[in-house]
Steps between C-alpha positions, in 0.01 A plus 500: 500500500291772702191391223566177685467600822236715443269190325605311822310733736250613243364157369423360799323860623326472142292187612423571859772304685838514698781390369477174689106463404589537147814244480243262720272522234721484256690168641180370521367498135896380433408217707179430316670550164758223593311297600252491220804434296631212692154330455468610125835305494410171657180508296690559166665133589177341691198639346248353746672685805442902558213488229358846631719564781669769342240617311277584784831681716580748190083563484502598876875682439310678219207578711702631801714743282215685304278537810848660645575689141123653515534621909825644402368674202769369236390431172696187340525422070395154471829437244782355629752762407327781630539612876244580767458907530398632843363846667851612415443486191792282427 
């Protein structure tokens, strides 16, 4: 439980933003995310609609979270399993 608490503070700190900077971003890709999957969705059932629509969001999602990996200095894995490290180390 205190590891808990401690990752709440410390994350956020990790990356250069407030608590409420870092759940704004955070809320934000969600929003992206969701949205890209509601399109994927309808174009599973209507190919001609949403051709690139999502395509082109998860690009620019892509884009906006390794420009704000490099200025935070965190090195990421590109496999799925493993987990972005940061200055911490962790």
């Amino acid at each position: 439980m205190l590891q808990l608490v401690r990752d709440f503070r410390e994350h956020p700190e990790s990356v250069g933003e407030s608590y409420f900077e870092h759940w704004q971003a955070a809320m934000g890709f969600a929003a992206t995310l969701l949205a890209c999957a509601v399109m994927c969705a309808i174009h599973a059932f209507v190919p001609g609609l949403f051709k690139y629509s999502a395509s082109r969001r998860l690009c620019a999602l892509h884009e906006r979270m390794v420009t704000r990996r490099r200025s935070a200095e965190i090195e990421c894995d590109s496999r799925p399993e493993a987990a972005p490290t940061g200055a911490s180390g962790r």
